[in-house]
C-alpha positions as CSV (number, residue, x, y, z in Angstrom):
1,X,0.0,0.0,0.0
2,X,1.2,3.3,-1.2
3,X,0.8,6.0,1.3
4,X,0.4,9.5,-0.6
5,X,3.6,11.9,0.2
6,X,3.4,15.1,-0.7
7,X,7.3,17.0,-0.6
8,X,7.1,20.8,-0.6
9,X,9.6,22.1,-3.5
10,X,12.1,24.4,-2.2
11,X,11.2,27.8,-3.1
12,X,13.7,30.3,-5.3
13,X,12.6,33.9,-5.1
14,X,14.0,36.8,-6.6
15,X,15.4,39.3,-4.2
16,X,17.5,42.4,-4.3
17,X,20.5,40.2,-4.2
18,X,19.7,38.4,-6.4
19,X,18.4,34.3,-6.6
20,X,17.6,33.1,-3.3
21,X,16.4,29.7,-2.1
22,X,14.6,27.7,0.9
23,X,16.6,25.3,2.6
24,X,13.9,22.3,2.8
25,X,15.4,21.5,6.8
26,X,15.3,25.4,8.2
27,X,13.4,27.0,5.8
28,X,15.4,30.2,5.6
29,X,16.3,31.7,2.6
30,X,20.1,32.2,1.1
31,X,21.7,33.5,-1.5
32,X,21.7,30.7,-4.5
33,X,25.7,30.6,-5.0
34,X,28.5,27.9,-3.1
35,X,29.1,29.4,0.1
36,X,25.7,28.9,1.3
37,X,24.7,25.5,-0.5
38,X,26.4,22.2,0.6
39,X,27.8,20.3,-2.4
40,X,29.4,16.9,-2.8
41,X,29.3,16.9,-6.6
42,X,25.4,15.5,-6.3
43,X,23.2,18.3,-8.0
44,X,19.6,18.6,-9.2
45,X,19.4,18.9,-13.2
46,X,19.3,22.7,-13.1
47,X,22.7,22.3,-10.3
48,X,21.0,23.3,-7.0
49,X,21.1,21.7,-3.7
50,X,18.3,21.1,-1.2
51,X,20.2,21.3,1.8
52,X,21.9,24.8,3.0
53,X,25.7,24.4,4.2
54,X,24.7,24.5,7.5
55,X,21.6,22.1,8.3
56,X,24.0,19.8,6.3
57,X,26.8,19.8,8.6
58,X,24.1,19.5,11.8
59,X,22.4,16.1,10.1
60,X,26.0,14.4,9.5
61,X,26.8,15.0,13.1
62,X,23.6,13.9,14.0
63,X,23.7,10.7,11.8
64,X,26.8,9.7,12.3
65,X,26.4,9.6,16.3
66,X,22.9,7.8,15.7
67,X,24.8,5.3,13.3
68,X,27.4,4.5,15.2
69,X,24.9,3.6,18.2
70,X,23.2,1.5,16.4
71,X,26.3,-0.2,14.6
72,X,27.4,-0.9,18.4
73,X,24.1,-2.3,19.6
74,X,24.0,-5.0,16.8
75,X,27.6,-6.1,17.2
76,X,26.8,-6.6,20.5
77,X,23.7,-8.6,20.1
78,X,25.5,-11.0,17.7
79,X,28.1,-11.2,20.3
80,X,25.8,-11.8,23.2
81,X,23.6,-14.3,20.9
82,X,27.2,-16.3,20.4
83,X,27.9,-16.6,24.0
């Protein structure tokens, strides 16, 4: 069963300074050029990135620790299963 998902685009407007976007995790807006956009060489068609630098660097750190944790507690339920 298919459960209907609907993903709000992020939004470009046209500012004073130019092009700026909605990061989909914050939902501030930032000027559309590299400082303010994470990139890892993975772009949309049109070369834009969903995440800003920032809320970027805050999910890694957040995913790696939540990761890891789990990583640890299935290594040690194999182990304990072995015993």
């Amino acid at each position: 069963m298919e459960k209907n998902r609907t993903v709000q685009k992020p939004l470009i407007v046209q500012t004073e300074l130019g092009l700026e976007k909605q990061c989909i995790a914050c939902k501030e807006f930032f000027p559309l050029d590299k400082e303010f956009w994470w990139h890892n060489g993975h772009t949309k068609k049109n070369g834009e990135k969903s995440w800003c630098a920032a809320c970027k660097s805050c999910y890694n750190t957040y995913y790696k620790r939540r990761n890891n944790l789990s990583r640890s507690n299935n290594y040690k339920s194999d182990w304990e299963k072995n015993i």
